[in-house]
C-alpha positions in Angstrom: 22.7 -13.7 -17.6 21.4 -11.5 -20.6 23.1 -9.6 -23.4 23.4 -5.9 -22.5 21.6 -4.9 -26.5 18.9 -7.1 -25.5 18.1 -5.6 -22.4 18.2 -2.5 -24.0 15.1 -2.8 -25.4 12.9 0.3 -25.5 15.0 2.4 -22.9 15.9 5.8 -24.6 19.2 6.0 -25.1 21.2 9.7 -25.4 24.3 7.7 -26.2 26.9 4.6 -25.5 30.9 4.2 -25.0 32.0 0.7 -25.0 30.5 -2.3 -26.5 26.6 -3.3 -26.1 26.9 -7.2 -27.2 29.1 -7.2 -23.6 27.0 -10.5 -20.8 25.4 -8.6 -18.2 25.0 -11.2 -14.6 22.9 -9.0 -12.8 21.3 -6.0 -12.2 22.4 -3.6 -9.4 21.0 -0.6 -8.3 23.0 -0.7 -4.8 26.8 0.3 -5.6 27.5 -2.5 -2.3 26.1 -5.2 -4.5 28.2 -4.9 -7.5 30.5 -7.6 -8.9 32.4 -8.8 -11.6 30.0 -8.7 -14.6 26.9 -6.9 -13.1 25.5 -3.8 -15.2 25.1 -0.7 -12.3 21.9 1.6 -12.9 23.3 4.7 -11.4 19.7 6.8 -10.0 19.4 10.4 -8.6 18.1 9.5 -5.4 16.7 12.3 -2.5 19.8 11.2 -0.2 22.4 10.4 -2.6 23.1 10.4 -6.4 24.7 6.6 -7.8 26.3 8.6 -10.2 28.9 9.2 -7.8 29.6 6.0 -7.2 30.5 5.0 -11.2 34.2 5.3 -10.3 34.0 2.7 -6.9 31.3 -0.2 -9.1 34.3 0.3 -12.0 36.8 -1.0 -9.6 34.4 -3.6 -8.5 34.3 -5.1 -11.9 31.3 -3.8 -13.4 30.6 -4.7 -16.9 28.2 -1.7 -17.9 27.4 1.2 -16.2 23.6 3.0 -16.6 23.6 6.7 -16.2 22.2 10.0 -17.0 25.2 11.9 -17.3 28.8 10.5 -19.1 31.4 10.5 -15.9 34.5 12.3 -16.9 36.9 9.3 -16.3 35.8 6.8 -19.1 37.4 2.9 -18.3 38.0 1.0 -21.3 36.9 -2.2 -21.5 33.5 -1.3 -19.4 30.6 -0.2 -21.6 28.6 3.0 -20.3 24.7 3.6 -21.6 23.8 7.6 -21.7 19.7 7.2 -20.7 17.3 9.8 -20.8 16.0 9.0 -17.4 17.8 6.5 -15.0 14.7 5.4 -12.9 12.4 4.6 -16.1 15.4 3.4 -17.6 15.7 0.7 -14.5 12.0 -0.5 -15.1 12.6 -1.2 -18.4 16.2 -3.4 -18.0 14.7 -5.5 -15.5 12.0 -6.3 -17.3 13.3 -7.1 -20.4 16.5 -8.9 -18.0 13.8 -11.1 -16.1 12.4 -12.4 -19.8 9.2 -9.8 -19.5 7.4 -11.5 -16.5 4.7 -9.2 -16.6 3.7 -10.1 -20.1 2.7 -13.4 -19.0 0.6 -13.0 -16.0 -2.4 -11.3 -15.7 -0.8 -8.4 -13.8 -3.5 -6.1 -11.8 -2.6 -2.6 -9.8 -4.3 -1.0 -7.1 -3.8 2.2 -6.1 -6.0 5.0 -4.1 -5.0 6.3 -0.6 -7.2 4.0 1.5 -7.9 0.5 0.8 -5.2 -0.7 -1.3 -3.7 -3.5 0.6 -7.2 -5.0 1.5 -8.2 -5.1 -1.7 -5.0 -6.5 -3.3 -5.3 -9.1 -0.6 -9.0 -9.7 -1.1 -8.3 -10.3 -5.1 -5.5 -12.7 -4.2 -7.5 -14.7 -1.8 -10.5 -14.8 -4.2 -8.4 -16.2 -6.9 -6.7 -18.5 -5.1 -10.3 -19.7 -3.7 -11.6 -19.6 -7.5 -8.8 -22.3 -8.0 -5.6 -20.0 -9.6 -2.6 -20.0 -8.8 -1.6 -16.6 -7.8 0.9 -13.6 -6.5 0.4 -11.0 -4.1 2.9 -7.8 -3.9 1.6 -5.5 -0.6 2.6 -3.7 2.2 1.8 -6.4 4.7 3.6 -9.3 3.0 4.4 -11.0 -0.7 3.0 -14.2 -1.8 4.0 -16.8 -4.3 1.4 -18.9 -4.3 1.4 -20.2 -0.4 5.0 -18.7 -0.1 5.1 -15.8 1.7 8.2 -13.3 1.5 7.8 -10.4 4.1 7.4 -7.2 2.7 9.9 -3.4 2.2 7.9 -1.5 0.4 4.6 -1.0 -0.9 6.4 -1.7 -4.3 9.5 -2.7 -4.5 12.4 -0.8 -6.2 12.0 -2.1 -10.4 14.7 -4.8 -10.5 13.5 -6.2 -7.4 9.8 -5.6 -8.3 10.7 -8.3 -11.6 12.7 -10.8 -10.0 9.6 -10.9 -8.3 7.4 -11.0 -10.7 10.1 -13.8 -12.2 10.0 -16.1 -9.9 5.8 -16.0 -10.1 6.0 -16.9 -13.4 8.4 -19.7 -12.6 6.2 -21.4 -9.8 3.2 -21.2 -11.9 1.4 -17.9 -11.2 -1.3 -16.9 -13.7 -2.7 -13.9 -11.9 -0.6 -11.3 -9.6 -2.1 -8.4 -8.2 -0.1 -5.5 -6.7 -0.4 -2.4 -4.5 0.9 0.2 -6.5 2.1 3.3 -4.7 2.2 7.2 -5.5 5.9 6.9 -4.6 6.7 4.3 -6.9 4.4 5.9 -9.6 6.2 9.1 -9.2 9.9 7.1 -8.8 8.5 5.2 -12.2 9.3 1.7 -10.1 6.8 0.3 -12.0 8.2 1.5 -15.6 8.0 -1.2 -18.5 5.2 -3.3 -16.6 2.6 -4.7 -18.4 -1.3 -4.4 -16.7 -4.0 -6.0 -17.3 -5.9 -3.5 -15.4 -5.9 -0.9 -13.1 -8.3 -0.4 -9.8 -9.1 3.1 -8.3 -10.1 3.0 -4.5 -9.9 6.3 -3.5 -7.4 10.0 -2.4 -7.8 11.9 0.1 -5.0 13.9 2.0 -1.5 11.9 2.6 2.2 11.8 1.2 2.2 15.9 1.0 5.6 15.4 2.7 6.4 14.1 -0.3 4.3 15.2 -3.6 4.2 19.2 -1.7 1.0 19.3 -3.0 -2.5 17.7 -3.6 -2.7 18.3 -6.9 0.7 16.8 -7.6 -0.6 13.5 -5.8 -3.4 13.5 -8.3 -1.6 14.0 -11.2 0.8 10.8 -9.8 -2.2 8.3 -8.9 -3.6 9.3 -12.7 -0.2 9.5 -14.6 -0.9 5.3 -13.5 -4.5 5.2 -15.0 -3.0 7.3 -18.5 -0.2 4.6 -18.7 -3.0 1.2 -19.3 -3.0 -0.3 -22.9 -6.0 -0.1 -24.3 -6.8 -4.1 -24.3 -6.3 -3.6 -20.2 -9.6 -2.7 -17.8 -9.4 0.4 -15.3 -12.2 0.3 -12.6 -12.6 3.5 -10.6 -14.7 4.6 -7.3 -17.4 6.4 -8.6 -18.6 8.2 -5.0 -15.0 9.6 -4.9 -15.1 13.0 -6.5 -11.9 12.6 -8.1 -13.2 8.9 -9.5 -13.8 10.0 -12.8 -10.8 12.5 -13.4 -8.5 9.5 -12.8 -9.7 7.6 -15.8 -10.3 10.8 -18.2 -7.5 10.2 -20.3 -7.0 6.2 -20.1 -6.8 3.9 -23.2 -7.9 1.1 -20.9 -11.7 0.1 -20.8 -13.7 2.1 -18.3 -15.7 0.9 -15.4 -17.0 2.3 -12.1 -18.3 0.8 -9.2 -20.2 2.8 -6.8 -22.9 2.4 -4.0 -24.6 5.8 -4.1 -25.6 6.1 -8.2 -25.7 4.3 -10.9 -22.3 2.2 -12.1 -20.8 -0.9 -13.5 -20.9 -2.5 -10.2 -23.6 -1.3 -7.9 -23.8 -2.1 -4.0 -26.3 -1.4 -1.7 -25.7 -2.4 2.1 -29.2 -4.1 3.7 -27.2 -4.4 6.9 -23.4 -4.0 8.9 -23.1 -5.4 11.8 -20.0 -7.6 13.9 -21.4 -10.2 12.1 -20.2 -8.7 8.6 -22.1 -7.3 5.8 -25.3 -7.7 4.0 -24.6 -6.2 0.6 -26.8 -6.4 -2.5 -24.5 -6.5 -5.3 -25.6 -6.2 -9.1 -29.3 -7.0 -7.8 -27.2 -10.0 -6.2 -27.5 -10.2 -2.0 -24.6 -11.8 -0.4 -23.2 -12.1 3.6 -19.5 -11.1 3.9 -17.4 -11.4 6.8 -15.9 -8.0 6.5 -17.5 -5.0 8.2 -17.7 -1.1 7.5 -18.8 1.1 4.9 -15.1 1.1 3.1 -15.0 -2.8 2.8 -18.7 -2.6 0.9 -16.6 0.0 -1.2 -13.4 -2.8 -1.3 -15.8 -5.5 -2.1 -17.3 -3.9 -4.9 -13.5 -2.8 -6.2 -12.9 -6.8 -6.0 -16.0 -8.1 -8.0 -15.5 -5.6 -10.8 -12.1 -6.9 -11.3 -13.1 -10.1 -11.3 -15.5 -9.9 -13.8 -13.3 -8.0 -15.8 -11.0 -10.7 -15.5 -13.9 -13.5 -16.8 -14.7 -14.7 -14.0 -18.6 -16.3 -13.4 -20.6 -13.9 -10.8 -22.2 -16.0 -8.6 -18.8 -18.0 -8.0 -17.0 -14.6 -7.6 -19.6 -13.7 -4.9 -20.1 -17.7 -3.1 -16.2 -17.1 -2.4 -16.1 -14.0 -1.7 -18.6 -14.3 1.0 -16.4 -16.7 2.7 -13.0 -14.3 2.6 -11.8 -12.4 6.0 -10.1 -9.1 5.2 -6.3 -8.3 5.5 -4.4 -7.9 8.8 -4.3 -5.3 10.2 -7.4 -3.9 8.7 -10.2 -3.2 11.2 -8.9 -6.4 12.8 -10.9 -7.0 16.0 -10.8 -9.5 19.2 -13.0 -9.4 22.4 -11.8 -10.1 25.8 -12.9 -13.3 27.4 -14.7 -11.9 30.9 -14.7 -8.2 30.6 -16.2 -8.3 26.7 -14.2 -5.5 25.7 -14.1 -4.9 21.9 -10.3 -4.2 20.8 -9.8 -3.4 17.0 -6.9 -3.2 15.4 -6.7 -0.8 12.5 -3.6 0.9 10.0 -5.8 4.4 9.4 -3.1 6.9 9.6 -4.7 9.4 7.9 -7.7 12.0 8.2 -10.0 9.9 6.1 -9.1 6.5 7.2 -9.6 7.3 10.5 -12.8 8.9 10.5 -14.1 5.9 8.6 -13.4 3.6 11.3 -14.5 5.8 13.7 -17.8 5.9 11.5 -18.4 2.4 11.0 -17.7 1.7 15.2 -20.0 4.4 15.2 -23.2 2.7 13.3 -21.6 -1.2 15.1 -22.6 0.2 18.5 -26.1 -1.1 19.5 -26.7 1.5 22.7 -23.8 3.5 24.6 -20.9 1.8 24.5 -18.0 4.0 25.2 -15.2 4.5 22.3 -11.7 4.8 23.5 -9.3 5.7 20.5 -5.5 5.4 20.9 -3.8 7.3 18.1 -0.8 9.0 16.9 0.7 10.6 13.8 4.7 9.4 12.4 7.6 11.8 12.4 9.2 12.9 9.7 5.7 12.6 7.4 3.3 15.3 6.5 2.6 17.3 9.7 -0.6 18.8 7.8 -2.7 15.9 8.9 -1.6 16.0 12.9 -4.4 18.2 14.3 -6.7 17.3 11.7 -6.6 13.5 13.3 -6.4 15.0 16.7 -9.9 16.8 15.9 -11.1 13.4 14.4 -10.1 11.4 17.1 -12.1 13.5 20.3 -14.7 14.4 17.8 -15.6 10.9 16.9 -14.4 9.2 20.5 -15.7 9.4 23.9 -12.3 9.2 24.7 -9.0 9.6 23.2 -5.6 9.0 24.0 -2.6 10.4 21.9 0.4 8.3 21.4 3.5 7.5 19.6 3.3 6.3 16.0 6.8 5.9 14.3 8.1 9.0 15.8 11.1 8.0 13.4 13.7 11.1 13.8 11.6 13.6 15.7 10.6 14.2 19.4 7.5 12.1 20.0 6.7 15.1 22.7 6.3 17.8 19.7 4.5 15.2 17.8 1.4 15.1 20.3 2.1 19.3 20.5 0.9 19.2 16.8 -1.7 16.9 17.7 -3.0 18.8 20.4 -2.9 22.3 18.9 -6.1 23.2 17.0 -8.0 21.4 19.5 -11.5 23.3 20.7 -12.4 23.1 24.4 -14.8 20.3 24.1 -12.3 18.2 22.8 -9.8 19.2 25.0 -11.8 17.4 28.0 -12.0 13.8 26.3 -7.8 13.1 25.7 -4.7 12.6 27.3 -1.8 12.2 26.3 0.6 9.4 26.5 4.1 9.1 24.3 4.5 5.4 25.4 2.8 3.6 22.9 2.1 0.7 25.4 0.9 2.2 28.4 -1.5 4.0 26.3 -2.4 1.4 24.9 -3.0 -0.3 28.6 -4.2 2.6 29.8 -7.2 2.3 27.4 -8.1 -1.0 28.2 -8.3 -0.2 31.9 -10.8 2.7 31.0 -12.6 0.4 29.2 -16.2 -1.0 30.9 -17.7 -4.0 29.4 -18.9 -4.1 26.1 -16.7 -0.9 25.1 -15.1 -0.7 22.0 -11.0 0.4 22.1 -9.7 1.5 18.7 -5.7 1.1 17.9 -5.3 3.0 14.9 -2.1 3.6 12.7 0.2 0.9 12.9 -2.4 -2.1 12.2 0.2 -5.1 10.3 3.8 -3.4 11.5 5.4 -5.4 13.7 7.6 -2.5 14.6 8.1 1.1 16.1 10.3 3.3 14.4 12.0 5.9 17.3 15.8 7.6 16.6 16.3 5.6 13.7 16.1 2.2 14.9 13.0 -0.1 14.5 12.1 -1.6 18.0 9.6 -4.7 18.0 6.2 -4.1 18.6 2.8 -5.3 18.1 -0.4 -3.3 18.6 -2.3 -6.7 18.4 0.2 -8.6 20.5 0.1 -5.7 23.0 -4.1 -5.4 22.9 -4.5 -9.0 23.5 -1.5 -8.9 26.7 -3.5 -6.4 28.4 -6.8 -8.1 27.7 -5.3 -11.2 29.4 -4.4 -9.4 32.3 -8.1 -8.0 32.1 -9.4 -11.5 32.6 -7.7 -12.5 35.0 
């Protein structure tokens, strides 16, 4: 319970009915949720408006009522707040209701098209293993320490982003560190947090569904970088050519990392093989269990925080060495007798894609065969469908186009889109199959030994998406089911 004045704090304010000293129990952006005593933030939403639901929360008992526009039909007796902007408005009421979590952890975002949960995860592992206790907010899962509380969103909506945050605190938490998405940059989910710093991993093309254009995406992932304090750390990707535009105007303190020219952090990789890296970091070599060019580029991203964080090197880097990467994230088995490589992996985008396929690529030691089972979701950016067709056959001695999360549209016109720009070369190595498991069994049984099958798009989700409804479904779980029946 807080006083609605308190929680006020710092929200601009166009002007109030009804008194502001009124208890508030709760926070509800949901109309549903509303009951006696509860303030209701009314937000302007792409499928509906709260505001017109003001009238129905009243009738529920709602002490205050959040909005952007007065409703005609005032209630005495239940206080209504005028706000400039109901969604930054929302950021800053739950973080002043939850007592300011933020303020008293360090609080670290990562954001960047490819690579966020892995390193988010990486951080919170190496912190843990450095002896904190720690939170993680991602798209695979949230942790409180060893608690784990499956995941919605990337970030959560603000009120459930503090309670969060909240409940860190309250079990001990010193350090949290976040995935922090475009969508929840642009939706200012993340308004009235306080950062201690800020990582960049990368942008490439994704979410155009959403921000229209690609410039508009930048301007989001940078609006977080503008936003630091200036006692707070922002660490950006140096190789990306956009690395250094996404900390131009920050009051944060500036670092890159980088393995192709000079930086904060510099990496160099001696070797990548199954076996993991062998990186020399800041004149520093190390092993790490992860593989690929991009982890070299996460494991960089994770050091520099750390140190930024005051954390000793050499104890940064004897942990680190010992971490494995996220699930879902170039996650790989073999199969018992016919020593076929399956790996697991979320890229569902251009870029991510190809640098799987590039690392597999520079893994093979002669001519192992790569078989590629891909799709692309409905109702996303259908921009990026051919272009991850082209990737797939270019990169693959074999691909097989497949369902994603088809979500509302017909899986068939999908793979049409996928299929369309395709030259004639390419047009000899796929198929297409809109069953997501028998192409993924279809794959294995094209498989010799030693080949490498590639699942890409779904990695962690324990789900497909088709007509609305979200069936189970594990592209591990259904890899290592066919590779069983392979050994047998």
């Amino acid at each position: 319970m807080a006083i609605l004045q308190d929680i006020l704090y710092k929200v601009r304010i166009r002007s109030v009915h009804g008194d502001t000293r009124v208890n508030v129990n709760a926070l509800q952006l949901d109309s549903r949720k509303v009951s006696a005593g509860d303030a209701f933030i009314a937000l302007k939403g792409v499928a509906s408006d709260g505001h017109d639901y003001i009238a129905k929360v009243v009738e529920q008992g709602a002490a205050a009522v959040i909005c952007e526009t007065m409703p005609a039909d005032i209630k005495e007796g239940v206080t209504y707040v005028e706000v400039e902007n109901s969604h930054v408005a929302a950021g800053f009421l739950a973080h002043n209701f939850y007592g300011q979590p933020s303020e008293k952890l360090k609080l670290v975002g990562v954001t960047g098209t490819n690579g966020k949960t892995t390193i988010a995860t990486l951080l919170f592992k190496l912190f843990s293993g450095l002896g904190h206790k720690c939170g993680l907010l991602s798209t695979v899962d949230n942790h409180i320490g060893d608690q784990v509380i499956p995941a919605t969103h990337t970030t959560p909506d603000a009120v459930s982003l503090n309670a969060l945050l909240k409940q860190m605190v309250d079990a001990g938490c010193t350090h949290v560190f976040m995935e922090t998405s475009s969508h929840a940059i642009h939706q200012h989910r993340i308004a009235g947090l306080r950062y201690a710093g800020g990582l960049f991993s990368n942008i490439t093309h994704d979410h155009l569904d959403y921000h229209k254009t690609f410039d508009e995406y930048i301007r989001v992932k940078k609006s977080f970088f503008d936003g630091l304090p200036s006692d707070a750390f922002a660490i950006s990707n140096a190789d990306d050519k956009r690395g250094a535009v996404m900390l131009q105007n920050t009051a944060a303190h500036k670092y890159f990392y980088s393995l192709r020219t000079l930086a904060d952090f510099k990496g160099k990789i001696i070797e990548n093989a199954l076996s993991g890296l062998v990186m020399n970091i800041n004149d520093q070599e190390v092993h790490f269990r992860l593989i690929g060019e991009f982890n070299a580029y996460n494991l960089l991203a994770v050091y520099g925080a750390a140190i930024c964080l005051g954390e000793e090197k050499h104890e940064v880097l004897r942990v680190l060495s010992m971490i494995t990467g996220a699930e879902g994230r170039f996650d790989y088995i073999i199969s018992k007798k016919g020593l076929v490589i399956g790996i697991v992996d979320y890229a569902h985008t251009p870029d991510a894609l190809l640098n799987v396929l590039s690392t597999i690529k520079k893994l093979r030691k002669g001519h192992e065969q790569i078989i590629t089972v891909v799709g692309c979701g409905g109702d996303r950016d259908k921009t990026k469908r051919p272009e991850m067709g082209e990737i797939a056959c270019e990169h693959s001695d074999k691909a097989i186009f497949t369902s994603d999360n088809p979500r509302s549209e017909d899986p068939l016109e999908i793979l049409k889109d996928m299929e369309a720009t395709l030259n004639t070369a390419a047009r000899r190595k796929f198929i297409s199959i809109a069953d997501r498991k028998e192409a993924i069994k279809t794959a294995v049984s094209l498989a010799n030994p030693e080949d490498i099958v590639l699942i890409a798009g779904k990695g962690h989700e324990k789900y497909q998406e088709i007509k609305g409804v979200k069936h189970p479904f594990d592209d591990k779980q259904v890899l290592q089911e066919m590779f069983e029946m392979l050994d047998k």
